[in-house]
ZAMARGU-4260 file (C-alpha; in steps of 0.2 Angstrom, whole numbers, plus 5000, padded with zeros to 4 digits):
<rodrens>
0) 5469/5625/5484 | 5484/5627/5471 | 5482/5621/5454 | 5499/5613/5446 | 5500/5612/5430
5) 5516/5604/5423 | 5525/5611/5440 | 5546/5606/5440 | 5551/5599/5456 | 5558/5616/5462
10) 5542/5622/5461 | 5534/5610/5468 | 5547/5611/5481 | 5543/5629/5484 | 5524/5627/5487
15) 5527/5614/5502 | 5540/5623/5509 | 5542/5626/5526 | 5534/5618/5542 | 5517/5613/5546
20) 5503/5602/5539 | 5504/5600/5521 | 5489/5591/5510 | 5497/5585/5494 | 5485/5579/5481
25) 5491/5569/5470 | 5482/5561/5455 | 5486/5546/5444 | 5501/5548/5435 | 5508/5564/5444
30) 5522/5561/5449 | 5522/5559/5467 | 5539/5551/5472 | 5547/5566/5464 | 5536/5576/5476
35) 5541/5564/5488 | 5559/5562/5489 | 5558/5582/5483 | 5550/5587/5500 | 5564/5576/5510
40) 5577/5581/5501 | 5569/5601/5504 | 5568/5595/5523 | 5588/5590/5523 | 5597/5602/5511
45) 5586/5618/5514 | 5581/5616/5533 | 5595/5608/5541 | 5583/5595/5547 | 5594/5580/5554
50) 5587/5564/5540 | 5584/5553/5556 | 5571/5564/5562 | 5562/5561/5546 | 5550/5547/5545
55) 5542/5539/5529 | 5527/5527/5529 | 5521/5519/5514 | 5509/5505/5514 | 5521/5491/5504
60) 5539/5485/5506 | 5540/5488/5488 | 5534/5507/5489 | 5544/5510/5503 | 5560/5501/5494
65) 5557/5512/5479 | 5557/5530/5488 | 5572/5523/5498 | 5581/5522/5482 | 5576/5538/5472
70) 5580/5549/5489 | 5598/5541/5490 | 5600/5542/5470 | 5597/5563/5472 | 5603/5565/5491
75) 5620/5569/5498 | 5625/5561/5513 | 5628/5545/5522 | 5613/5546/5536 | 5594/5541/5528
80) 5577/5546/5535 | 5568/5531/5543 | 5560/5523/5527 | 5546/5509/5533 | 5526/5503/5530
85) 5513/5508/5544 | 5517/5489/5550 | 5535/5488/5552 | 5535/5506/5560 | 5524/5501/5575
90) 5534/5486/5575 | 5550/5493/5579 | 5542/5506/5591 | 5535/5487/5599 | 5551/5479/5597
95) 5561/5493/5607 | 5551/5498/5620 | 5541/5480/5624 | 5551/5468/5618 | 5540/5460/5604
100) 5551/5449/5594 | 5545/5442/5576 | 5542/5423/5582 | 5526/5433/5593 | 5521/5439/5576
105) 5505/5430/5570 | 5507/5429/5551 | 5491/5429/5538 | 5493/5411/5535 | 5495/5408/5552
110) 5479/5419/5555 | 5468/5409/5546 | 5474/5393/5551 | 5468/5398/5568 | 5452/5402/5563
115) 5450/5386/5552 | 5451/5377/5569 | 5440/5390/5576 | 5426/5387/5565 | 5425/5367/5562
120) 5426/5366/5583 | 5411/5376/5584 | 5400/5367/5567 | 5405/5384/5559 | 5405/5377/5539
125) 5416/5385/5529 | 5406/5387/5510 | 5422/5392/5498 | 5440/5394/5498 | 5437/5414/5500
130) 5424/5410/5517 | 5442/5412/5530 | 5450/5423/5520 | 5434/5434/5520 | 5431/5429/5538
135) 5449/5436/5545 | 5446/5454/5531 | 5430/5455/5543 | 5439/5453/5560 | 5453/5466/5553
140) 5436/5477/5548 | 5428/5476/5564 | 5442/5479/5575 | 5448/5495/5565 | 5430/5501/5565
145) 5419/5491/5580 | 5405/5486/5566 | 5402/5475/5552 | 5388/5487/5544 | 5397/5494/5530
150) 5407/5477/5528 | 5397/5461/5522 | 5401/5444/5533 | 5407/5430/5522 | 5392/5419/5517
155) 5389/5406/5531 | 5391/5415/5546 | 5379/5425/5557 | 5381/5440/5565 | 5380/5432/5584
160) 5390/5419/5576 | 5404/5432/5570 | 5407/5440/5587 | 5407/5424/5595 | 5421/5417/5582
165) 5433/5436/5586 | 5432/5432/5604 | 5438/5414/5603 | 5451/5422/5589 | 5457/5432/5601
170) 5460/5421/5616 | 5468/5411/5607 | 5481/5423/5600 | 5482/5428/5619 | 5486/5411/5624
175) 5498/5409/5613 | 5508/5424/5617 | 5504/5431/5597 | 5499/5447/5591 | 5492/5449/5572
180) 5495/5464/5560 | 5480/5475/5568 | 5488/5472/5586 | 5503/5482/5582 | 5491/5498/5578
185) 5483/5494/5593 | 5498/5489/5606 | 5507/5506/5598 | 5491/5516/5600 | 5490/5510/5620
190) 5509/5510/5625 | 5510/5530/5618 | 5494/5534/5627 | 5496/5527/5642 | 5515/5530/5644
195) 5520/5552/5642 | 5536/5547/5642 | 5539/5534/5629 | 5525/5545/5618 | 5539/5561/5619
200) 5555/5550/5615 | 5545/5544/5598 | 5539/5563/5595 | 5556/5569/5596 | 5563/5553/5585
205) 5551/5559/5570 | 5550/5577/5570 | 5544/5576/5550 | 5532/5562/5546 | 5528/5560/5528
210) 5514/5549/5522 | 5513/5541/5505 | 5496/5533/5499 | 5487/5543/5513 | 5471/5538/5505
215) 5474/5519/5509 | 5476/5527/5528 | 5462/5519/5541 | 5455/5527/5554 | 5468/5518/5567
220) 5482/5520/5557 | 5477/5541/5554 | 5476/5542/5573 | 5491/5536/5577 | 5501/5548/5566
225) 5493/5562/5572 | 5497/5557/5588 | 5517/5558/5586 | 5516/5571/5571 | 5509/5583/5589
230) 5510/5597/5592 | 5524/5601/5578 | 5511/5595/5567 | 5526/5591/5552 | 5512/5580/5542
235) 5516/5579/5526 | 5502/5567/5517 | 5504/5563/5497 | 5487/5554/5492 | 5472/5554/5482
240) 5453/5555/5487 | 5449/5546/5470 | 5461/5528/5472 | 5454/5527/5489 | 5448/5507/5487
245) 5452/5499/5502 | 5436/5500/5511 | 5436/5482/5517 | 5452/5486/5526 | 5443/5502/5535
250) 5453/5514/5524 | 5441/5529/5518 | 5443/5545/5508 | 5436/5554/5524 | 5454/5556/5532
255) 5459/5567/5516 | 5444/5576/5514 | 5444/5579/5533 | 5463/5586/5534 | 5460/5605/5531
260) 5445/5604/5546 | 5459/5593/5557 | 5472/5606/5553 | 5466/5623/5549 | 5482/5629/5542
265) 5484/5617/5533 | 5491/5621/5513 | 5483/5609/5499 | 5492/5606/5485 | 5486/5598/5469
270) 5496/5589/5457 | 5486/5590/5446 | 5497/5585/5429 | 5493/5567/5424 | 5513/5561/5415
275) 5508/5544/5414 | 5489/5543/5403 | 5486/5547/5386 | 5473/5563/5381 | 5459/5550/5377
280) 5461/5542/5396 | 5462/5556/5405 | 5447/5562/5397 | 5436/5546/5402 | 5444/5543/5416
285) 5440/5560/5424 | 5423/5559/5416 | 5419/5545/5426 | 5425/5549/5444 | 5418/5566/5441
290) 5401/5558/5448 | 5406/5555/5463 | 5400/5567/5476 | 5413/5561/5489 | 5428/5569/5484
295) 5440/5586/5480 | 5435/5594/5465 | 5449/5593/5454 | 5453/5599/5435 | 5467/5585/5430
300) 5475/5586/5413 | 5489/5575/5402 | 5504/5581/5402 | 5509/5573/5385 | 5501/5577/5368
305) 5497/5558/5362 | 5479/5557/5361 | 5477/5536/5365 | 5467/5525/5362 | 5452/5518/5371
310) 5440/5505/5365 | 5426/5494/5368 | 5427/5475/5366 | 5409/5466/5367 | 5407/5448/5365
315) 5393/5432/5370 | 5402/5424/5387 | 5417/5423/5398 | 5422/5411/5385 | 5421/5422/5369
320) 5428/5436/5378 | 5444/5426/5382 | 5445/5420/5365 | 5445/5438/5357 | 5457/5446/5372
325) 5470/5430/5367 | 5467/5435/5348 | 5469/5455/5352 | 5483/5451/5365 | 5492/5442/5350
330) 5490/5458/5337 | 5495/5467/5351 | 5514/5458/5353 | 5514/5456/5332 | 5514/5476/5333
335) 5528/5477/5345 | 5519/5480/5362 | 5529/5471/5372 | 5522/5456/5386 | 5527/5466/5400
340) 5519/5480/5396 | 5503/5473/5393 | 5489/5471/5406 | 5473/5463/5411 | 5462/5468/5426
345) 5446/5464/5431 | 5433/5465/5449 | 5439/5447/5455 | 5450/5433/5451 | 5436/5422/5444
350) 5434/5433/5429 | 5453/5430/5419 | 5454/5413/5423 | 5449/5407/5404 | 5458/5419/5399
355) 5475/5416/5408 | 5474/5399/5403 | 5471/5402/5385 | 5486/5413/5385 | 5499/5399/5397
360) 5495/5387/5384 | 5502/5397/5369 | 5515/5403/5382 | 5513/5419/5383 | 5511/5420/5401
365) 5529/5416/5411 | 5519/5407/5424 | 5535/5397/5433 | 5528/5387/5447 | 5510/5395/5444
370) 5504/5380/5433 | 5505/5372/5449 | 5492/5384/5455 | 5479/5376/5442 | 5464/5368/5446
375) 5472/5351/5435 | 5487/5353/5447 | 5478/5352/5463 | 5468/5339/5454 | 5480/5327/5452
380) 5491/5333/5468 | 5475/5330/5478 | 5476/5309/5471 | 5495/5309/5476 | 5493/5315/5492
385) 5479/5303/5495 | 5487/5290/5491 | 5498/5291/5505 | 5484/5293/5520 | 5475/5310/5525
390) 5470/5324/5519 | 5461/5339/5519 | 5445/5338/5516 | 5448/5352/5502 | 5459/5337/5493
395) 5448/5324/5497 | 5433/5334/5490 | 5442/5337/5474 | 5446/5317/5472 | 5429/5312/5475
400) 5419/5327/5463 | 5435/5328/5448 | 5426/5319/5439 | 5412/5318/5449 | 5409/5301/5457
405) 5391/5303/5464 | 5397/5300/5482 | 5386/5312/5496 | 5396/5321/5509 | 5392/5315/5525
410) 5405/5313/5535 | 5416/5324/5528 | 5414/5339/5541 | 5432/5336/5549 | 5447/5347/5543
415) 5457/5330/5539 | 5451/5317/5533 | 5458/5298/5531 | 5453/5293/5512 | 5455/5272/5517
420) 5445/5275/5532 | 5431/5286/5525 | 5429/5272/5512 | 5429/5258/5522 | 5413/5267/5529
425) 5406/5269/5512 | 5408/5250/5507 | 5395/5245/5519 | 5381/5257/5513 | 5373/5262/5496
430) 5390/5268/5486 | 5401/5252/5493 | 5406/5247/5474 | 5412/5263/5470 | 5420/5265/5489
435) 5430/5247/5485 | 5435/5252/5467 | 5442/5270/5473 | 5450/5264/5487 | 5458/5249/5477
440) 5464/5263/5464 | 5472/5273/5479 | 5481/5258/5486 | 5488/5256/5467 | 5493/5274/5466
445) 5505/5273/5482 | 5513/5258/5476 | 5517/5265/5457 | 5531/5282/5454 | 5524/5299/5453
450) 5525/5297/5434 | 5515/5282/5433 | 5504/5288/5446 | 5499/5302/5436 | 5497/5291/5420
455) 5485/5279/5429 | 5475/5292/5436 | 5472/5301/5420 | 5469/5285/5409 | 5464/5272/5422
460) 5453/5282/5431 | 5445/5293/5419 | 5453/5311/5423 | 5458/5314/5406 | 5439/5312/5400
465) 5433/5325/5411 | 5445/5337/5407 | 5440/5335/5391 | 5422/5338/5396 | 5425/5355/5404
470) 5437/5362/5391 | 5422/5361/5379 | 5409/5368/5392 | 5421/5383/5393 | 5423/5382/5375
475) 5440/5377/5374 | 5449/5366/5362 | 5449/5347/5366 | 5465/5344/5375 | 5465/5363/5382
480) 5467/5357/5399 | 5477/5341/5397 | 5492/5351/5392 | 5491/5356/5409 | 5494/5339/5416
485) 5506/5334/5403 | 5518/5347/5412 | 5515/5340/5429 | 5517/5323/5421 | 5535/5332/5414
490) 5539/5338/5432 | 5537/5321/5437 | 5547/5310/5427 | 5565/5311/5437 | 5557/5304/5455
495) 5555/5291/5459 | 5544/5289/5473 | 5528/5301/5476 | 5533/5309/5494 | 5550/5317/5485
500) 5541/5322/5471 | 5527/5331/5482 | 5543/5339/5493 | 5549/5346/5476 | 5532/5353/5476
505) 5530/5361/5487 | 5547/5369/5487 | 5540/5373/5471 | 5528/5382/5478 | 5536/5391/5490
510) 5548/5396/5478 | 5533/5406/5468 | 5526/5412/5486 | 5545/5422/5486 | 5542/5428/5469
515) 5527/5435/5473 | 5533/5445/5487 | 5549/5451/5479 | 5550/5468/5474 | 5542/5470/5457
520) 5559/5475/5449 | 5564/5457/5452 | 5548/5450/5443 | 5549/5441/5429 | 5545/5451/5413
525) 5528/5444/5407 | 5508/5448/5403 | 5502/5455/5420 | 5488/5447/5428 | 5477/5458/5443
530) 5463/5463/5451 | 5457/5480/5454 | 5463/5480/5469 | 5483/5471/5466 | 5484/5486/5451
535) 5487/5501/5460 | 5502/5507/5458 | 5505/5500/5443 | 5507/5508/5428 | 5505/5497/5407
540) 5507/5503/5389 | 5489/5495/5387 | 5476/5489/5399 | 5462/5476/5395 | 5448/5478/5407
545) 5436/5461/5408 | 5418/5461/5412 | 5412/5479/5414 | 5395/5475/5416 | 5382/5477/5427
550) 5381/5467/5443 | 5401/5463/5442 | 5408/5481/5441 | 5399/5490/5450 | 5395/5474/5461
555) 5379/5471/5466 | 5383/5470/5483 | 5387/5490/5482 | 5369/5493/5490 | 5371/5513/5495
560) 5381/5528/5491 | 5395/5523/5498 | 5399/5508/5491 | 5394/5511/5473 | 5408/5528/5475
565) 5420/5517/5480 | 5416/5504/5466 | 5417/5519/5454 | 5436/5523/5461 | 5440/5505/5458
570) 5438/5506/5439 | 5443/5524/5440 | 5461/5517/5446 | 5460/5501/5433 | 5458/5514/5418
575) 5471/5525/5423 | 5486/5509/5422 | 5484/5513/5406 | 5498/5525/5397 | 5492/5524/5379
580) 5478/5510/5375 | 5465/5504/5386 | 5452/5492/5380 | 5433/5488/5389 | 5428/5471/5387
585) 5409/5469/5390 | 5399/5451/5388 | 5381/5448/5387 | 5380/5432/5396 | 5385/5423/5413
590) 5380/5405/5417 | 5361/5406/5413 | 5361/5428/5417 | 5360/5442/5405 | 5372/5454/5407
595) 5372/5476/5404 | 5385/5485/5402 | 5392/5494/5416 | 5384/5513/5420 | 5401/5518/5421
600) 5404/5515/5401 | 5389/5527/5401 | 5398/5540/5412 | 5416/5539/5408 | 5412/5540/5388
605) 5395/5553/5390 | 5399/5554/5370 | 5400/5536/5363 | 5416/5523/5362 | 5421/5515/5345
610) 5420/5497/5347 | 5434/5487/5342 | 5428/5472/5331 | 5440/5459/5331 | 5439/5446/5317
615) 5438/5425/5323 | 5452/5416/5319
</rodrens>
């Protein structure tokens, strides 16, 4: 293996040169669209190679889009290489050689829409607004991998029950003429091994495959581009063994670790200068991953001088913890770090809440249409929407527990539900006073403007009192969460009838959806918000990491070897966002369980961290 330290692009240049297979790893930080758009550029200017022969996968439109642009910036000439995700790849192979056309294209929305209908046909209760959503990762999981072992099904569903739910999945997709995401590995897997000729034209089209991100390759996907990059064997993969954390989408650091035995003659390349972390990260970071038996040994080092800063934050709950990230985040911006460069990143979404909340009300946080993502939002959306006739049974559900109204749930099982119809039934049983007053309050609510509507709901049907209650369970100022509602009440005030005012909404909403999807140089410049997973890639001055305990990081779902190596990676690649400060957050208490902190604080720091104390307000 050759060891890089600090290597210019030249050099870099020289160690991949030639044809062949070529194994570049590339650590956090080192570089690697230089090494990138370098070996392209190598390919074209040195070679001769004609840049439509030369394909580039990455696994976003945003990574993609970035590459694109730092090749053209450097390159001379008017022709590019082909420049594309795994997905849009296979799709154009699709769209040229069967006809495939983007309205056959069954969208993730769409997906699990499908397998809403799927379920509530069959009795199959959904438990949680993550059970479809984890139900269609486990479809993706099984079909690239034929097996659920290493992949838990969503709570609520049994094995036999699963398999029955894929098949129906998948004749409905073939009734309807659709193919999902995974269907375009698969169609493009079985057109170029069953047709020699279409499978020659492609290997002649790309003649120089370059992969970015190889670790985040599955099984499927790895076959595929073995399969074209033969028997020239031009493979050129850029990954890392250690950010492999895509598990549940079959991706595994195997495919790296297996590429010199796949291709004998293969070279591997380390990269291993890290330009992006601070002395101090790099030194825990590495500690930590260096327990892992399931990788490349490597020796990374910082290519800078700043030593950085790394610091342990402990505090009593979810709710101290936000109050003492908001009151650091705030020393933070006094000294000059600026929003956008400032991070927090924890296991999963349920663990910044409080704390994005905290900071959206002292509007530090440039949410746009995301307060309309808020749990008051869909509160009182939910009433509005119910005024008006059906529902889902998500909104219904919200109406009758927000503040709880000690109705039961039978009856509820349906997808849709009618609110005047279900309460009708409820008047001639046990609840039929609290049935004829909440359906009396509905039938005021669609005669009143959205404003109004609001306003009664809060003050005449006691919302604003239980917001109050659950900002001080989470231990929150009184009217934390009725600001919230006051800016819906703001959005509110120029219509005057609620179905314009829940179109705006839901242009609104669609509005943040494009946002989200845009590349990130069009984001707006604010605190980032993101998971382990949403983080990669990303790179902050300073990085607060929440909850590092036991049980949450790593999970206590990660029950062998495997999985506890690839939780380790996932805080491995949330530490190394960081380019000069990254604080560990640790609390002692969740709902009624105590809390340790995590072993990887133990391994990352084997000689101590300085914890940061951080005076209350």
């Amino acid at each position: 293996m050759t060891q890089d330290r600090l290597l210019s692009a030249d050099q870099i240049r020289a160690l991949t040169h030639g044809k062949g297979p070529c194994l570049c790893l590339a650590g956090p930080g080192s570089g690697k669209t230089t090494v990138l758009t370098g070996r392209v550029r190598y390919l074209v200017e040195e070679l001769s190679v004609d840049p439509s022969n030369i394909l580039v996968v990455t696994f976003t439109k945003d990574a993609a889009i970035s590459v694109q642009s730092r090749y053209q910036q450097e390159a001379t000439g008017g022709i590019l290489p082909v420049f594309g995700t795994f997905h849009s790849v296979f799709y154009m192979i699709l769209r040229q050689e069967m006809g495939i056309r983007p309205s056959g294209i069954l969208s993730g929305k769409l997906a699990i829409d499908l397998l809403s209908r799927i379920t509530k046909i069959n009795g199959i209760s959904s438990r949680g607004e993550e059970f479809l959503p984890g139900l269609l990762r486990a479809i993706s999981f099984y079909r690239n991998r034929s097996t659920t072992r290493d992949y838990p099904l969503p709570e609520g569903i049994s094995g036999e029950q699963f398999l029955f739910v894929l098949q129906e999945y998948e004749k409905a997709k073939e009734k309807a003429a659709l193919i999902d995401f995974d269907d375009m590995i698969f169609k493009t897997r079985d057109l170029l091994q069953r047709d020699e000729k279409i499978l020659q034209k492609w290997r002649e089209k790309f003649q120089y495959i370059l992969v970015d991100e190889a670790q985040d390759m599955n099984q499927m996907q790895y076959q595929l581009i073995r399969l074209l990059a033969y028997p020239r064997d031009n493979l050129f993969l850029v990954g890392d063994d250690d950010q492999s954390i895509y598990g549940f989408r079959g991706a595994s650091p195997d495919f790296l670790l297996n590429f010199p035995k796949d291709f004998p003659d293969a070279k591997v390349v380390l990269l291993g200068a890290n330009y992006r972390c601070a002395k101090a990260i790099v030194k825990a970071s590495e500690g930590l991953i260096a327990h892992n038996r399931q990788r490349f040994e490597k020796s990374i080092v910082a290519a800078g001088k700043q030593e950085g800063l790394v610091r342990l934050l402990t505090g009593e709950n979810g709710a101290e913890e936000a109050a003492y990230c908001t009151q650091l985040i705030q020393r933070l911006l006094a000294e000059g770090v600026k929003k956008q460069e400032i991070a927090v990143l924890y296991r999963n979404n349920a663990q910044g809440k409080l704390l994005h909340e905290r900071l959206g009300m002292l509007g530090l946080v440039d949410e746009k249409a995301d307060y309309l993502q808020s749990f008051v939002c869909k509160d009182l959306l939910a009433y509005l929407r119910a005024s008006f006739g059906k529902v889902s049974r998500g909104d219904f559900l919200r109406i009758l527990s927000h503040p709880n109204r000690g109705f039961n749930r039978f009856g509820l099982e349906k997808a849709v539900i009618d609110p005047g119809e279900w309460l009708c039934v409820q008047q001639e049983g046990l609840f039929g006073q609290k049935a004829e007053e909440l359906r009396e309050h509905l039938r005021t609510l669609s005669l009143l403007s959205p404003w109004a509507a609001i306003q009664f709901v809060r003050k005449g049907m006691g919302y604003d009192g239980y917001l109050m209650g659950e900002a001080e369970k989470n231990g929150l100022s009184k009217h934390a969460y009725s600001k919230m509602a006051d800016r819906l009440l703001d959005l509110s005030r120029d219509y005057r009838n609620i179905p314009a005012f829940l179109q705006e909404v839901d242009r609104l909403q669609r509005v943040r959806e494009d946002m989200k999807n845009a590349p990130s140089k069009e984001k707006t410049q604010s605190i980032s918000f993101h998971t382990f997973h949403g983080c990669k890639g990303l790179e902050y001055d300073t990085v607060i990491i929440l909850g590092a305990c036991e049980g949450i990081m790593p999970s206590r779902k990660a029950t062998d070897l495997a999985l506890l190596e690839e939780e380790r990676r996932m805080f491995y690649v949330a530490m190394t966002r960081a380019k000069r400060q990254l604080f560990i957050s640790v609390i002692g208490h969740q709902s009624n369980e105590v809390l340790y902190p995590s072993r990887f604080i133990k391994e990352a720091f084997a000689q101590g961290i300085q914890s940061l104390v951080i005076p209350s307000s």
